[in-house]
PDBQT receptor file of N, H, CA, C and O in Angstrom, charges set to zero:
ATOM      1  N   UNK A   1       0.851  -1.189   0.000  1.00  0.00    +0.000 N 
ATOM      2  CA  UNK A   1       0.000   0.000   0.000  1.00  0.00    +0.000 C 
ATOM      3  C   UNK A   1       0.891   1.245   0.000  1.00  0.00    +0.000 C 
ATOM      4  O   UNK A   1       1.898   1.393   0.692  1.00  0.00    +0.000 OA
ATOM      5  N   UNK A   2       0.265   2.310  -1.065  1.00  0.00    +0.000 N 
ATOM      6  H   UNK A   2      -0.553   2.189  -1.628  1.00  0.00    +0.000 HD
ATOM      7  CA  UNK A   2       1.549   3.267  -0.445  1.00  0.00    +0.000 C 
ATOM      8  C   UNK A   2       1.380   4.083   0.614  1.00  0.00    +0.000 C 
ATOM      9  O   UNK A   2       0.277   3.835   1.100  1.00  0.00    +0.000 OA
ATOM     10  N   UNK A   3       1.827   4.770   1.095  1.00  0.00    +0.000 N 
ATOM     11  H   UNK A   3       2.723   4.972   0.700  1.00  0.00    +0.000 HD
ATOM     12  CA  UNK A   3       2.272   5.571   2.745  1.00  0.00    +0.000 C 
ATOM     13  C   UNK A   3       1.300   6.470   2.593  1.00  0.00    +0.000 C 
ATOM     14  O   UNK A   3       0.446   6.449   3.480  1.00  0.00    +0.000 OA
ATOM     15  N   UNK A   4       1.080   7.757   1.193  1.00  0.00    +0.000 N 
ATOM     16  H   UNK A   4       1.774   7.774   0.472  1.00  0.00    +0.000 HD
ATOM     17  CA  UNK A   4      -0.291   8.335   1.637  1.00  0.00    +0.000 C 
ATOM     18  C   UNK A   4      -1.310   7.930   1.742  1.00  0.00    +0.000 C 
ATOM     19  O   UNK A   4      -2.172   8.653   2.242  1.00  0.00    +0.000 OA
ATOM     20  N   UNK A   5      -1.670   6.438   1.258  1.00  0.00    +0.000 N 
ATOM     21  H   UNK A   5      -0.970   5.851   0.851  1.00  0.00    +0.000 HD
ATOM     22  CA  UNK A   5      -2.705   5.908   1.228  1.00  0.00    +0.000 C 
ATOM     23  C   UNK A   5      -3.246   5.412   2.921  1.00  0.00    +0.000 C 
ATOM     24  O   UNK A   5      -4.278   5.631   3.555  1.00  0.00    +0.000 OA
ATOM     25  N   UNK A   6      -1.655   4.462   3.304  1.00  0.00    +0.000 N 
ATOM     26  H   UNK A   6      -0.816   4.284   2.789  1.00  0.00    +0.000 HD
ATOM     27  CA  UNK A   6      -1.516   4.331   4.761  1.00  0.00    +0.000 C 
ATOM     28  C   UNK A   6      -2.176   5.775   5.406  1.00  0.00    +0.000 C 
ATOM     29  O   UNK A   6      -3.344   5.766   5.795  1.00  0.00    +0.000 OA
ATOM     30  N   UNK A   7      -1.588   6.648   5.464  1.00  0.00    +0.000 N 
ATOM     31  H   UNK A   7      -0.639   6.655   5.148  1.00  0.00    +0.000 HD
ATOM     32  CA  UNK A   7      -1.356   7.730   6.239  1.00  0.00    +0.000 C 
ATOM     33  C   UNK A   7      -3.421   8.248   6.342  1.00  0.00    +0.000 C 
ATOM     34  O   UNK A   7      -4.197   8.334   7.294  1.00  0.00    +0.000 OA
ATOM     35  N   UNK A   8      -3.524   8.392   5.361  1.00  0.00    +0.000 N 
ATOM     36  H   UNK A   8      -2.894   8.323   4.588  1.00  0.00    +0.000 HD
ATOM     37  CA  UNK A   8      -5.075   8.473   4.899  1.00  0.00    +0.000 C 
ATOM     38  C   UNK A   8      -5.987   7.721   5.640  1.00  0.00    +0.000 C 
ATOM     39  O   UNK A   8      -7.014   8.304   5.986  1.00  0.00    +0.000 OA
ATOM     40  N   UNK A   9      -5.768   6.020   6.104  1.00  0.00    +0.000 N 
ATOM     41  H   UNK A   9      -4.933   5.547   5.823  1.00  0.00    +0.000 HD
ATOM     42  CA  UNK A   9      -6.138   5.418   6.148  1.00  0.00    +0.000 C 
ATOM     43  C   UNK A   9      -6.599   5.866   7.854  1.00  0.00    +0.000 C 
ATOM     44  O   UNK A   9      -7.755   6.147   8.172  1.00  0.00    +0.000 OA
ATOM     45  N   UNK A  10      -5.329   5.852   8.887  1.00  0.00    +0.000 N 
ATOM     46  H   UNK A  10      -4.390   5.624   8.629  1.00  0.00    +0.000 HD
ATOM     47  CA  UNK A  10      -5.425   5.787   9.776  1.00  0.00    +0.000 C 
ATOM     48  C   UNK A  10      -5.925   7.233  10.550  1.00  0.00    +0.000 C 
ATOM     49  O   UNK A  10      -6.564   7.360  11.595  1.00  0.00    +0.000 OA
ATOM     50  N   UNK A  11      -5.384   8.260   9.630  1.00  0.00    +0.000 N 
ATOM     51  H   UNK A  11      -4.865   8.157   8.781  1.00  0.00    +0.000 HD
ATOM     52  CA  UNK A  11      -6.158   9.817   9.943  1.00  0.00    +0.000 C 
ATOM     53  C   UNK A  11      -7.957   9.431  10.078  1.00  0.00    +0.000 C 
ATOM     54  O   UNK A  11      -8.682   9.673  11.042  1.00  0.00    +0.000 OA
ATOM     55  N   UNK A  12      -8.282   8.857   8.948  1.00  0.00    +0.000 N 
ATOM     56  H   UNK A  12      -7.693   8.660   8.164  1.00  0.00    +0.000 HD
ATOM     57  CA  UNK A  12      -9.493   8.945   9.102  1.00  0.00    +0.000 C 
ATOM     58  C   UNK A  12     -10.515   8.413  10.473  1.00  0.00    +0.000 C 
ATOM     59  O   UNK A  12     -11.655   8.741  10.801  1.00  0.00    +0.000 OA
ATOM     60  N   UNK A  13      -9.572   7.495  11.043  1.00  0.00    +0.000 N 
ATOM     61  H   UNK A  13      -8.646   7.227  10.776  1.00  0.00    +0.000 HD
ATOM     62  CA  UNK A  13     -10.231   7.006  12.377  1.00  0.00    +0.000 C 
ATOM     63  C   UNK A  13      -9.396   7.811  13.665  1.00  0.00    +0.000 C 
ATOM     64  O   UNK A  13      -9.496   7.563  14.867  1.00  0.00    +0.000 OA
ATOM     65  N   UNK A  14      -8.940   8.366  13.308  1.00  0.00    +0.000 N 
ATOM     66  H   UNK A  14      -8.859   8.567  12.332  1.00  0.00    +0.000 HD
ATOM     67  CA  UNK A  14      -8.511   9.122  14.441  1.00  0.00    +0.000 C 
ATOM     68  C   UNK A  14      -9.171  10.391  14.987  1.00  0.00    +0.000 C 
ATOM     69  O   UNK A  14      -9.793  11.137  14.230  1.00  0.00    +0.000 OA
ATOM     70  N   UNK A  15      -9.043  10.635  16.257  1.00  0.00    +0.000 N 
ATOM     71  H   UNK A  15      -8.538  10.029  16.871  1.00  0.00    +0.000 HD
ATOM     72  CA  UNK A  15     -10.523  11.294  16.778  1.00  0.00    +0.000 C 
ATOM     73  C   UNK A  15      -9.473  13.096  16.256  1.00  0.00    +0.000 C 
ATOM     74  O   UNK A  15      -8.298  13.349  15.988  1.00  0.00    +0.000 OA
ATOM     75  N   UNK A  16     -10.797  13.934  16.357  1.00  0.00    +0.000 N 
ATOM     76  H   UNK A  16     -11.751  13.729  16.575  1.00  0.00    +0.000 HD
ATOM     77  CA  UNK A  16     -10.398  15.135  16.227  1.00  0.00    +0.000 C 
ATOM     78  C   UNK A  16      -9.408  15.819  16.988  1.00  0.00    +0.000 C 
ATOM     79  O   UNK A  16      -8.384  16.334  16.538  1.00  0.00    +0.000 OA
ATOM     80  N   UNK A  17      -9.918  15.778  18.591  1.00  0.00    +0.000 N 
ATOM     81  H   UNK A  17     -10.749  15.360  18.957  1.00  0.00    +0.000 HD
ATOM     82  CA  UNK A  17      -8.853  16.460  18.986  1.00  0.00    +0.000 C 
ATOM     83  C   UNK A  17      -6.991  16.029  18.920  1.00  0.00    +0.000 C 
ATOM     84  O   UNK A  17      -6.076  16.840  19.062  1.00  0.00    +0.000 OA
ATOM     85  N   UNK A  18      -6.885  14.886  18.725  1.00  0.00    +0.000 N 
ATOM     86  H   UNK A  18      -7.627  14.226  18.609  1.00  0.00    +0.000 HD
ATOM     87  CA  UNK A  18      -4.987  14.215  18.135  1.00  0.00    +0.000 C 
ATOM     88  C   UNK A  18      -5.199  14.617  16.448  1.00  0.00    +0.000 C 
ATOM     89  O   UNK A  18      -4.134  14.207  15.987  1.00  0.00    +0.000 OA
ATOM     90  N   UNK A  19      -5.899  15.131  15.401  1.00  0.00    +0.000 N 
ATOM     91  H   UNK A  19      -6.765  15.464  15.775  1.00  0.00    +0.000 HD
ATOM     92  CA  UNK A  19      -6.070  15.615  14.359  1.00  0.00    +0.000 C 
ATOM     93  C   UNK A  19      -5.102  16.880  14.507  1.00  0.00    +0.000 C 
ATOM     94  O   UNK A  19      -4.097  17.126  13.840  1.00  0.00    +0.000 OA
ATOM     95  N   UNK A  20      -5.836  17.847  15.877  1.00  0.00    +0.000 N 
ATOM     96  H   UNK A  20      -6.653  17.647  16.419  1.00  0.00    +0.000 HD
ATOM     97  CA  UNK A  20      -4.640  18.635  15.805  1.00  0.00    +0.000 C 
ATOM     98  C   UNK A  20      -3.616  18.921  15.787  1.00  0.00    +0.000 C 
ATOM     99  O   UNK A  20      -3.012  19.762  15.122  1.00  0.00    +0.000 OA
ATOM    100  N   UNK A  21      -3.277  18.143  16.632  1.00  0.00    +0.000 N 
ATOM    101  H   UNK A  21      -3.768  17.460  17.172  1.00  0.00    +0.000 HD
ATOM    102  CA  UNK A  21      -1.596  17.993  17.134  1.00  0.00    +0.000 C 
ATOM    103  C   UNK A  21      -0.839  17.437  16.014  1.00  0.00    +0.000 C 
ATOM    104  O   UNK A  21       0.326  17.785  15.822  1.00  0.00    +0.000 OA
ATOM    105  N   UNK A  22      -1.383  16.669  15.334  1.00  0.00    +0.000 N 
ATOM    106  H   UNK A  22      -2.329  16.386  15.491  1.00  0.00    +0.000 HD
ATOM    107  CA  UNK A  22      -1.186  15.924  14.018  1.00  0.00    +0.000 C 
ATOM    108  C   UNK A  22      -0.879  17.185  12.970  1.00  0.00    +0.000 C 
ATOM    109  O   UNK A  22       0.068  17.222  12.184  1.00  0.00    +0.000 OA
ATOM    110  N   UNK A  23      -1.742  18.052  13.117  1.00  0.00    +0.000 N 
ATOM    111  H   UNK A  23      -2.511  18.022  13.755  1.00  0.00    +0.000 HD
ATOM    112  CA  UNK A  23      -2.095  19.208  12.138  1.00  0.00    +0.000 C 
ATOM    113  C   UNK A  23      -0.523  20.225  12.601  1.00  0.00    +0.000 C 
ATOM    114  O   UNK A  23       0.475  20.474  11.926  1.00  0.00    +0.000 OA
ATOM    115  N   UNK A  24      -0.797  20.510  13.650  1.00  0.00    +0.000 N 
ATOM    116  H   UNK A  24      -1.608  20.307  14.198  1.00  0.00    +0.000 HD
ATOM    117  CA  UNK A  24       0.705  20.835  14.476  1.00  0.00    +0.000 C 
ATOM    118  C   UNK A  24       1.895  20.532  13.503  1.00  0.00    +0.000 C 
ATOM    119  O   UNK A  24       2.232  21.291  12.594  1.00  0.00    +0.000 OA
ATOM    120  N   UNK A  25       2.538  19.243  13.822  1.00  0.00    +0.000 N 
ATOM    121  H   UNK A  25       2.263  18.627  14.561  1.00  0.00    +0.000 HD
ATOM    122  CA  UNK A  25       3.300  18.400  13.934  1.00  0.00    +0.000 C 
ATOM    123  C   UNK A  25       3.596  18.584  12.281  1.00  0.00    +0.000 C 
ATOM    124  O   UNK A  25       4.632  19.070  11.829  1.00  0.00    +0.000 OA
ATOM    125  N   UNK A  26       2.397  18.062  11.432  1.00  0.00    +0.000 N 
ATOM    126  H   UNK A  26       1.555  17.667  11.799  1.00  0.00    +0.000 HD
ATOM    127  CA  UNK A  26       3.057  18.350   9.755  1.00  0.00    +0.000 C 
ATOM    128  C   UNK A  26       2.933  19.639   9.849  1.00  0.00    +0.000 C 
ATOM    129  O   UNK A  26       3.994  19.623   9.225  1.00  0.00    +0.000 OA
ATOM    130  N   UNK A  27       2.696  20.764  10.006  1.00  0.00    +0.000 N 
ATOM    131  H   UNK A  27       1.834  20.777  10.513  1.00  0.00    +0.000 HD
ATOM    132  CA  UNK A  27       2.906  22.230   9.179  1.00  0.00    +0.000 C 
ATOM    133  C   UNK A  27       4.530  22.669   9.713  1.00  0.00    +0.000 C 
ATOM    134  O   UNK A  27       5.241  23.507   9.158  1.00  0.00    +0.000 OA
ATOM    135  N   UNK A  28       4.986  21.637  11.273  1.00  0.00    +0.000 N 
ATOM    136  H   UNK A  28       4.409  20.956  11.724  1.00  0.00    +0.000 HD
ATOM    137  CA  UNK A  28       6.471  22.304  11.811  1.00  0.00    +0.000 C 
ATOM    138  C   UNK A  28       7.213  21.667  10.760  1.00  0.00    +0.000 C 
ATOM    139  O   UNK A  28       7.906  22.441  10.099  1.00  0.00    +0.000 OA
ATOM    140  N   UNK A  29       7.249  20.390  10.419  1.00  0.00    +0.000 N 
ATOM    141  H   UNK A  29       6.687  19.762  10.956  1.00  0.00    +0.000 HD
ATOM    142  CA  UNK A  29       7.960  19.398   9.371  1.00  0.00    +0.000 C 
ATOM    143  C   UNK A  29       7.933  20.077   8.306  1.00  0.00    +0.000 C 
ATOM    144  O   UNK A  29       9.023  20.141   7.737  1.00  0.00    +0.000 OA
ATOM    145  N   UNK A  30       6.724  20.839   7.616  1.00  0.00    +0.000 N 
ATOM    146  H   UNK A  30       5.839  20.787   8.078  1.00  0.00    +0.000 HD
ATOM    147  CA  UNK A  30       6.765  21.538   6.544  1.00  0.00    +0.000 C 
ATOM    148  C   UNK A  30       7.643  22.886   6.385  1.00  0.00    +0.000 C 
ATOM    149  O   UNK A  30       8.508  22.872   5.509  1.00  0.00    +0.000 OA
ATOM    150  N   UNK A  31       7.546  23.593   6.861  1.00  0.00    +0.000 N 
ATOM    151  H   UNK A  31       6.844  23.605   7.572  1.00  0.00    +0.000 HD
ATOM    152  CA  UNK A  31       8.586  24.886   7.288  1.00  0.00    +0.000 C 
ATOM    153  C   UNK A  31      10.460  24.264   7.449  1.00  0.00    +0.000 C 
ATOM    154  O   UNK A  31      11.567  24.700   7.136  1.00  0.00    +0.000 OA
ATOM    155  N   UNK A  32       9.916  23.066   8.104  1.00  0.00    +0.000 N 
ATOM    156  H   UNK A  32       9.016  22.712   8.359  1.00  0.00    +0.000 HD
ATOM    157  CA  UNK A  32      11.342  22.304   8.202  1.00  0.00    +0.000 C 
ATOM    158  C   UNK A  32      11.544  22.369   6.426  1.00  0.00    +0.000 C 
ATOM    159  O   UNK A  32      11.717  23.353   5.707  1.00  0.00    +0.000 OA
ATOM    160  N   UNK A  33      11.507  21.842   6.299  1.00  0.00    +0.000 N 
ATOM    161  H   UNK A  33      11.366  21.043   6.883  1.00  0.00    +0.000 HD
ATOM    162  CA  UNK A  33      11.509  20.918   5.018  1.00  0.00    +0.000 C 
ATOM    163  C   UNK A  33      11.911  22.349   4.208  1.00  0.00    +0.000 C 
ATOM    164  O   UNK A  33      13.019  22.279   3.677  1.00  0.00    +0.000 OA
ATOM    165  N   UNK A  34      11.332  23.402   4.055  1.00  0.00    +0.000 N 
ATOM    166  H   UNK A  34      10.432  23.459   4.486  1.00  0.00    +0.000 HD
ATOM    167  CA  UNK A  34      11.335  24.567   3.347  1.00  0.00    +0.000 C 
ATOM    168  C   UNK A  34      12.175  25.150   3.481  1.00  0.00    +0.000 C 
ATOM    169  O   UNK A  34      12.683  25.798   2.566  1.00  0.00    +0.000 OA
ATOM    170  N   UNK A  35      12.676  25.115   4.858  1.00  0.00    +0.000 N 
ATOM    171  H   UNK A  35      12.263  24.589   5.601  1.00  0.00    +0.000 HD
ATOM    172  CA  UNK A  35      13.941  25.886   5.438  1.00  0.00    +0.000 C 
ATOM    173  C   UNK A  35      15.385  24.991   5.192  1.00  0.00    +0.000 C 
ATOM    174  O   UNK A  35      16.551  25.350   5.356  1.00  0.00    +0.000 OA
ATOM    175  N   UNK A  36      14.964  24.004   4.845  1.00  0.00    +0.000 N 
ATOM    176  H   UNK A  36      14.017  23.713   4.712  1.00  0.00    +0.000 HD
ATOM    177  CA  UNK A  36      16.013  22.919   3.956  1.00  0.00    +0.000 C 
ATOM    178  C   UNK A  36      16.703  23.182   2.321  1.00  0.00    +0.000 C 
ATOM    179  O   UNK A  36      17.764  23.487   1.776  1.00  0.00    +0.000 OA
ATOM    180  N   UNK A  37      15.340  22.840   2.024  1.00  0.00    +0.000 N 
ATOM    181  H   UNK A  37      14.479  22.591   2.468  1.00  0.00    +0.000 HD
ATOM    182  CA  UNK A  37      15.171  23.465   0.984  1.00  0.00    +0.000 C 
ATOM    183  C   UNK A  37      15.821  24.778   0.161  1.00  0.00    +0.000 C 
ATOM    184  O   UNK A  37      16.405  24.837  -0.921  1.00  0.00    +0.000 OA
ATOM    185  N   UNK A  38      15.546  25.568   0.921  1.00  0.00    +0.000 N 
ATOM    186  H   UNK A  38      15.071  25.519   1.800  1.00  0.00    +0.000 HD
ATOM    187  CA  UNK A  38      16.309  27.049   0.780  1.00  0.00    +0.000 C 
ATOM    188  C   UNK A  38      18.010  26.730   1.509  1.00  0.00    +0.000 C 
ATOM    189  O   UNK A  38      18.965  27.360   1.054  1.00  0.00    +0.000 OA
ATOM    190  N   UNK A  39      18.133  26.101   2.210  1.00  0.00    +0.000 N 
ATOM    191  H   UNK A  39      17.357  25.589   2.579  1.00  0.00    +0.000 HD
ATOM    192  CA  UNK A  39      19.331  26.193   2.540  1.00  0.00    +0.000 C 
ATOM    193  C   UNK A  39      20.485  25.222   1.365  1.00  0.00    +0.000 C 
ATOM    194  O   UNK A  39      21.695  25.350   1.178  1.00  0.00    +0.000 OA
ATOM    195  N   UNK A  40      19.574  24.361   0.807  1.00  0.00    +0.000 N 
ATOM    196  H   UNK A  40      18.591  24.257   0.959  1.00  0.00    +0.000 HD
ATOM    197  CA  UNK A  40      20.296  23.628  -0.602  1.00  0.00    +0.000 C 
ATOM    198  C   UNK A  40      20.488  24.632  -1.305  1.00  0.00    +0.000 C 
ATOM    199  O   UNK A  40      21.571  25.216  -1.288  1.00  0.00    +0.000 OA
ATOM    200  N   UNK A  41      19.304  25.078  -2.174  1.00  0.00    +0.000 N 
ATOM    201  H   UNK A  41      18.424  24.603  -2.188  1.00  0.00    +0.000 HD
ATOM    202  CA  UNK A  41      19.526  26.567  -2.908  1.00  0.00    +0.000 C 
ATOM    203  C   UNK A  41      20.710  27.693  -2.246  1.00  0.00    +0.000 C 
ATOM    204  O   UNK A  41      21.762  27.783  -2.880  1.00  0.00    +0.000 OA
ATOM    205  N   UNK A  42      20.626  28.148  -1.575  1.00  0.00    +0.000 N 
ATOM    206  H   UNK A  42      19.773  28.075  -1.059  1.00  0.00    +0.000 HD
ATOM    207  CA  UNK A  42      22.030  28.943  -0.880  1.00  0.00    +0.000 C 
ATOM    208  C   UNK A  42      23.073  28.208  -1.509  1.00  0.00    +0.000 C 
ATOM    209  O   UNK A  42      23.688  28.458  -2.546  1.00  0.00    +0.000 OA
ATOM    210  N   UNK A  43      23.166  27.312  -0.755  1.00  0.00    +0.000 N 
ATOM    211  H   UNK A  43      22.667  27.108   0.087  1.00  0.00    +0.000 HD
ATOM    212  CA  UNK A  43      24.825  26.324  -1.056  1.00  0.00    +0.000 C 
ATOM    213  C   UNK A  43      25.064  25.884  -2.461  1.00  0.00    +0.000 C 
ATOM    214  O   UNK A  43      26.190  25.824  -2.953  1.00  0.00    +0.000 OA
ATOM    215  N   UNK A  44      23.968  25.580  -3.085  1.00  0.00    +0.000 N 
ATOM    216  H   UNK A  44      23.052  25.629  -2.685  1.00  0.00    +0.000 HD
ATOM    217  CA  UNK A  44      24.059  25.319  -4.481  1.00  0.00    +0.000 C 
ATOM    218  C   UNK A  44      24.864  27.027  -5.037  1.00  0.00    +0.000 C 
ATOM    219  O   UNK A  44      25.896  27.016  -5.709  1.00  0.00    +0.000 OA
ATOM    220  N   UNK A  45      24.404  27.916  -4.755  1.00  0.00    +0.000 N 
ATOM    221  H   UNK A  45      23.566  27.924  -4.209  1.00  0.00    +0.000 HD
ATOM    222  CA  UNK A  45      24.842  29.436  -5.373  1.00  0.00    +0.000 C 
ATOM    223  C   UNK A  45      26.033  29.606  -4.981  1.00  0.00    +0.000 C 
ATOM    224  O   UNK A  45      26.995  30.011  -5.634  1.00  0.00    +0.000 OA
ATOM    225  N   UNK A  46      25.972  29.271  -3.814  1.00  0.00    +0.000 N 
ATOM    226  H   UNK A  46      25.191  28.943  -3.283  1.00  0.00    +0.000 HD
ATOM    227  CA  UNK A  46      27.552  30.068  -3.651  1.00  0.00    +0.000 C 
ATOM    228  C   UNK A  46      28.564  28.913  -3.953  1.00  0.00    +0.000 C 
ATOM    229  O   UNK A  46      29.675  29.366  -4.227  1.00  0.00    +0.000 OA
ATOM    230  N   UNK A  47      28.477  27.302  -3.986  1.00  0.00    +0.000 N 
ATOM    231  H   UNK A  47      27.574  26.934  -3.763  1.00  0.00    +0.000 HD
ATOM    232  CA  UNK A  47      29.645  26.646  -4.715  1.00  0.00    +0.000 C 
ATOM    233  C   UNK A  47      29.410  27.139  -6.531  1.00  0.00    +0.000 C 
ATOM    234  O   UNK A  47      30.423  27.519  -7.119  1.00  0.00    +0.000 OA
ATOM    235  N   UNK A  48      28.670  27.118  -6.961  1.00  0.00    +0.000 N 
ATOM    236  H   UNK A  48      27.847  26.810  -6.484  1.00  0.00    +0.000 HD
ATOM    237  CA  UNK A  48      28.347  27.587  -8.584  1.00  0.00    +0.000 C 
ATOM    238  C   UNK A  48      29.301  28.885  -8.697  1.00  0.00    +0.000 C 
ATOM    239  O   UNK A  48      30.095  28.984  -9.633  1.00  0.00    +0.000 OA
ATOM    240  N   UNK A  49      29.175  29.965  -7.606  1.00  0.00    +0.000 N 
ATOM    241  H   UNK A  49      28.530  29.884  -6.846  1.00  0.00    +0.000 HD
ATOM    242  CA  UNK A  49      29.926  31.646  -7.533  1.00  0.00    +0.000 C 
ATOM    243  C   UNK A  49      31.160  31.458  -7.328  1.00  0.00    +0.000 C 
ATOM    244  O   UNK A  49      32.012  32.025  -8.013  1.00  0.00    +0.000 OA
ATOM    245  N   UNK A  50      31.618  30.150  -5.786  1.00  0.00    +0.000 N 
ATOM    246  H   UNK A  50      30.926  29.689  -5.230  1.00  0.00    +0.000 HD
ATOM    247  CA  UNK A  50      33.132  29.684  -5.849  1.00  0.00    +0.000 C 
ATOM    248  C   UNK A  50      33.638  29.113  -7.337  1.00  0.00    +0.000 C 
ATOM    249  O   UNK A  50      34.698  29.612  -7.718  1.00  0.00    +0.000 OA
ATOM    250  N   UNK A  51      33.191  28.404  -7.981  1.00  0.00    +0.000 N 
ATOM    251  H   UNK A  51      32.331  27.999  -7.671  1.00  0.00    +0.000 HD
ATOM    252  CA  UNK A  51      33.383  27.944  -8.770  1.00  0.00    +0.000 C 
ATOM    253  C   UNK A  51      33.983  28.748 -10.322  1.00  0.00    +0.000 C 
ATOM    254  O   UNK A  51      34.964  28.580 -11.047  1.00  0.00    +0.000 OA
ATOM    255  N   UNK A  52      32.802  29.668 -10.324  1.00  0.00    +0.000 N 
ATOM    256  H   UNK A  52      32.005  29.805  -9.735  1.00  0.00    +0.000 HD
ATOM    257  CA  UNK A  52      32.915  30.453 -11.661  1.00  0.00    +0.000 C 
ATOM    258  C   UNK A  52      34.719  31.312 -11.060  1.00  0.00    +0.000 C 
ATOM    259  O   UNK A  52      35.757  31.226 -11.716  1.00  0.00    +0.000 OA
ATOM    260  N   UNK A  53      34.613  31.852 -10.076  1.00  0.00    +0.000 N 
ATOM    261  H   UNK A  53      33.770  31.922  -9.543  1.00  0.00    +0.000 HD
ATOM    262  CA  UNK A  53      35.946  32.665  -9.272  1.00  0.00    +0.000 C 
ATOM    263  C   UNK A  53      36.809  31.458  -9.671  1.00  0.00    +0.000 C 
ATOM    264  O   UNK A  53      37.370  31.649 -10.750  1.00  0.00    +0.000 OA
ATOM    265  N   UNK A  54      37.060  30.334  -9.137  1.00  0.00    +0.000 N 
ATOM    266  H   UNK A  54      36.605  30.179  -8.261  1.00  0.00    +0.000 HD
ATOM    267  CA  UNK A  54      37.990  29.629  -9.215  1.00  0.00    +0.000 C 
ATOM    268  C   UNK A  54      38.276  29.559 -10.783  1.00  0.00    +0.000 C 
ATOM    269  O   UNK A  54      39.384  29.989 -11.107  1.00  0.00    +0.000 OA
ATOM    270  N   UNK A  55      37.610  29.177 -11.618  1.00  0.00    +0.000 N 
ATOM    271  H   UNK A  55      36.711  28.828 -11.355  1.00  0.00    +0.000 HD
ATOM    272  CA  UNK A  55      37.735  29.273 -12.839  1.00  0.00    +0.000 C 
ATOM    273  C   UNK A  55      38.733  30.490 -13.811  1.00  0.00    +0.000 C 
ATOM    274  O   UNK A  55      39.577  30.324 -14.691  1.00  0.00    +0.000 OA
ATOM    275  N   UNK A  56      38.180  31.684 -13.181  1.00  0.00    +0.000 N 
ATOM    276  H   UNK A  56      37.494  31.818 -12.466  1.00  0.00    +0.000 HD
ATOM    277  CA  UNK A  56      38.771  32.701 -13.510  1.00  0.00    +0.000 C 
ATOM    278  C   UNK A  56      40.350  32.786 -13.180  1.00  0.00    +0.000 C 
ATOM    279  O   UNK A  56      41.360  32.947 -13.865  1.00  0.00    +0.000 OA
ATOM    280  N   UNK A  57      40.112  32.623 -11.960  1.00  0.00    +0.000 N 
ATOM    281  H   UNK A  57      39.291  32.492 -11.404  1.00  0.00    +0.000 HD
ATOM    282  CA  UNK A  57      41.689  32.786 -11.152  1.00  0.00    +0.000 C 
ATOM    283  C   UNK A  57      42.410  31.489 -11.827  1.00  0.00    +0.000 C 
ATOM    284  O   UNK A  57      43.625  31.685 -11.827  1.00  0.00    +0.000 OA
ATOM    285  N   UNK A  58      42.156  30.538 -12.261  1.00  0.00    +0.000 N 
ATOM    286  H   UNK A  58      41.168  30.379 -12.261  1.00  0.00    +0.000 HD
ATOM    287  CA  UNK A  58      43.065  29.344 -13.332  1.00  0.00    +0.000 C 
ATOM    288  C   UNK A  58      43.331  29.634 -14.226  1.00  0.00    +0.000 C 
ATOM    289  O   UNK A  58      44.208  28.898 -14.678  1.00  0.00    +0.000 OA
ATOM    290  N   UNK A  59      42.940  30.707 -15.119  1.00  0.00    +0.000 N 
ATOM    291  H   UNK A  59      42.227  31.305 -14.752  1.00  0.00    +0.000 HD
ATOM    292  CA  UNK A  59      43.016  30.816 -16.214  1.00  0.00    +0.000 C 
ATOM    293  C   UNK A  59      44.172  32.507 -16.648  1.00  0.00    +0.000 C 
ATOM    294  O   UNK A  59      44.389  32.822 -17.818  1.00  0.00    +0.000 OA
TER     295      UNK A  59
């Protein structure tokens, strides 16, 4: 089965008030995840900027 399907499965019997905390819990993971995200992008730029510099200075 796949995992959202899982995940789907067991939300649906779960009572409202642990819905929240649930609700909680993925939006902190999400911001996580985003703040990851952006921190790849950063590092991706500035080795690409080291890079192009290094290039220059070899030549």
């Amino acid at each position: 089965m796949e995992i959202k399907q899982e995940i789907t499965n067991i939300v649906n019997i779960l009572p409202e008030d642990i819905l929240k905390d649930i609700l909680l819990y993925l939006r902190q993971i999400e911001n996580i995840a985003k703040e990851k995200s952006q921190l790849s992008i950063n590092l991706n730029t500035i080795l690409k900027e080291d890079r192009e510099v290094l290039e220059k200075l070899a030549k």
